[in-house]
N, C-alpha and C positions, 0 to 999 in steps of 0.2 A: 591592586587586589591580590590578596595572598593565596596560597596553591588551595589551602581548606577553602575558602572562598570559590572560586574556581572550580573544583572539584561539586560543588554544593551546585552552583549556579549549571554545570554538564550536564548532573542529577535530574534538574529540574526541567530542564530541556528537553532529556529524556524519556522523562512522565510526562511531559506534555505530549510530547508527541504519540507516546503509545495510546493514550486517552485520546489525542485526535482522530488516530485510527481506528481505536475501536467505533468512537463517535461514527467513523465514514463507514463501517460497516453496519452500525446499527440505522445508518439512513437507510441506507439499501436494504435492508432489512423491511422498512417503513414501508418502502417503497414495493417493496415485492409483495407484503399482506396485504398493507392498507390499498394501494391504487392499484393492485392487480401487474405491476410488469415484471413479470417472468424474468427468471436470469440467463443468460445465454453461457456458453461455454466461458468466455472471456470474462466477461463478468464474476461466474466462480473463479475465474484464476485471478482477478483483481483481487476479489475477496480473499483470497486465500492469502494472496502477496500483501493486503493490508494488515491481516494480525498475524502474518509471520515478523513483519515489522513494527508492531504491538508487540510482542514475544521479545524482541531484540533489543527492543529502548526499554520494557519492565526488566532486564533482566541484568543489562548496561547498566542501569542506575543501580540496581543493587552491589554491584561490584566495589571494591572498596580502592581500587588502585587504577592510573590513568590508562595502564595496559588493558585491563578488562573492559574501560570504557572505548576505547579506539577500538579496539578487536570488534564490538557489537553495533559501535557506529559503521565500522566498516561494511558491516554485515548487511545493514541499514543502507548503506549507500549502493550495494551491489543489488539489493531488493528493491529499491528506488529506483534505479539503472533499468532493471526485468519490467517492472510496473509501469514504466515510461513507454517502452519498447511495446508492450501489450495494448496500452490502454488509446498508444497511437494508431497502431493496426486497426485497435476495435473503432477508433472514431472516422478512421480511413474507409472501416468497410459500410460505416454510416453514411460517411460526404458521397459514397462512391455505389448508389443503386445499382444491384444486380452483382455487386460481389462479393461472395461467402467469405465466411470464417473459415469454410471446412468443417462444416456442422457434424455430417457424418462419422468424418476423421476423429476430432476430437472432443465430442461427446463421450463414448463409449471408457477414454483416457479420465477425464474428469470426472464421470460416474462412476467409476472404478477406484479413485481414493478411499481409504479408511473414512474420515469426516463424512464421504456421502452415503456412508450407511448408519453412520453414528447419528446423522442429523440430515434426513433426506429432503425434508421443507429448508433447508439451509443452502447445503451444496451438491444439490442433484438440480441438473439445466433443466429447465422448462420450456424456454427460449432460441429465438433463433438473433445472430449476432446483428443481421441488415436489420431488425425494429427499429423502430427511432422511436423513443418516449418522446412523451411534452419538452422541449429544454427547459431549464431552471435558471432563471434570469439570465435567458437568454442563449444558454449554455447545453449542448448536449452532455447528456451521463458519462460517457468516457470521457469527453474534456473536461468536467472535475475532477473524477480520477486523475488525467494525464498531469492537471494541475496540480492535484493535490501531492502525486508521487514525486515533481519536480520541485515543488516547495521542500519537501522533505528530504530530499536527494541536495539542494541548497543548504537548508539550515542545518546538516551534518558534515557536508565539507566546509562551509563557513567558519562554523565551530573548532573544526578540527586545525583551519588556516587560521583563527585567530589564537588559539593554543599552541603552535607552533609557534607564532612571533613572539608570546611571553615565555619561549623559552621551553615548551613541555616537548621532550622529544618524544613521547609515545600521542602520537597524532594520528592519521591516516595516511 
């Protein structure tokens, strides 16, 4: 495969993936109109860490050289890293009745971004983090997050490790 090739195929990896996340934010979206569940603090910050990594793969693809594409996968990988780290907390504090998020704490942190006044039915908590919704075959809401942040935290160091063995030095 030739570097154009290559280059096309990073592209498209990266549109997918921003389109998947936006996808996972427009379920949770679904989910908070349509079936009624409230978003809890962690939940906005999932949200928020899924289309800041939407932002980073639209913006990586537009780039035209492998230095701009690694700098935003990077970028990607470090918010993959954060989304991990959260979404495990948040399914910890599900498995684990009777311990908070720190609702109190940070609530007031998460209502207080720009976005939750631009868009208050979006990113203002409603919720508290111990709910547990219905799971989704099978699955509680943060361990799809958790999954979906380490799918994507995989398929951009993958990437980045198979780009390096054909040679690209600007990798992660």
């Amino acid at each position: 495969m030739n570097a154009t090739s290559l280059l096309r195929r990073e592209r498209r990896l990266l549109t997918l993936l921003g389109f998947v996340c936006l996808a996972l934010v427009g379920g949770a979206l679904y989910l908070q109109f349509a079936k009624h569940e409230d978003p809890c603090p962690l939940c906005i910050i999932q949200r928020y860490l899924f289309l800041l990594i939407a932002l980073f793969a639209f913006v990586g693809a537009a780039r035209k050289g492998w230095r701009g594409i690694a700098l935003f996968e990077t970028l990607i990988a470090i918010t993959s890293v954060t989304g991990i780290a959260g979404a495990a907390r948040h399914l910890y504090i599900q498995l684990n009745p009777g311990f908070s998020c720190g609702f109190d704490a940070l609530q007031p942190v998460v209502d207080s971004l720009p976005p939750a006044h631009w868009l208050p039915s979006v990113f203002k908590v409603a919720g508290l983090c111990e709910t547990v919704y219905p799971p989704i075959l099978g699955i509680l809401l943060p361990g799809w997050a958790l999954i979906a942040f380490a799918l994507t935290f995989v398929a951009v160091v993958v990437s980045a490790w198979r780009r390096r063995g054909k040679g690209r030095a600007y990798s992660l």
